[in-house]
N, C-alpha and C positions, 0 to 999 in steps of 0.2 A: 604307458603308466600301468594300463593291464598287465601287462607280463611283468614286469618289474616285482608289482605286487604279488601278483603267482608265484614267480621264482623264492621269491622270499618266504611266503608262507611254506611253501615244498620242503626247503631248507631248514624252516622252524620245526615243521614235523620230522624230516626225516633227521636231524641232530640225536634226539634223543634215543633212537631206534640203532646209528649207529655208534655210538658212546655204552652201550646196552653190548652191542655184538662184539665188541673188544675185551670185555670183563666176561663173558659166557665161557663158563670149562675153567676158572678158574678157582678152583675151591681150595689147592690148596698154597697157605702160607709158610715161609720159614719159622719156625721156631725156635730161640733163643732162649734159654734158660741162667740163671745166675751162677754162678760159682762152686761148687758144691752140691749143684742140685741135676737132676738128668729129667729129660722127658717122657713121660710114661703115656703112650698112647691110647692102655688102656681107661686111665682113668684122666686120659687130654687135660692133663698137668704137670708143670714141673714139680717132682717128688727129690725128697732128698737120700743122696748115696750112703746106702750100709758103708761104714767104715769101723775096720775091728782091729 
C-alpha cells in the first residue's frame, strides 16, 4: 500500500514538470490575418495593405 501510494504521489508531482518540458521553446505561433490585411511584425498586428 506504501509504494502504491509513493508511486502515485511521484506521478502527481512529476505530471506537471513534464506537461511544462513539452510546451518549452515554443514561442512562436502561426499567424493568420484576414483578407485584405498583412502582418506587420514590427508593430505584431495585422495592418491593412496600401492599395492604389
Amino acid at each position: 500500500m506504501i509504494v502504491k501510494t509513493a508511486l502515485t504521489a511521484l506521478a502527481l508531482i512529476a505530471a506537471p514538470a513534464v506537461s511544462f518540458a513539452t510546451c518549452f521553446g515554443k514561442e512562436h505561433q502561426a499567424m493568420s490575418c484576414a483578407a485584405g490585411t498583412l502582418w506587420d511584425a514590427e508593430e505584431q498586428a495585422c495592418v491593412s495593405t496600401a492599395t492604389s
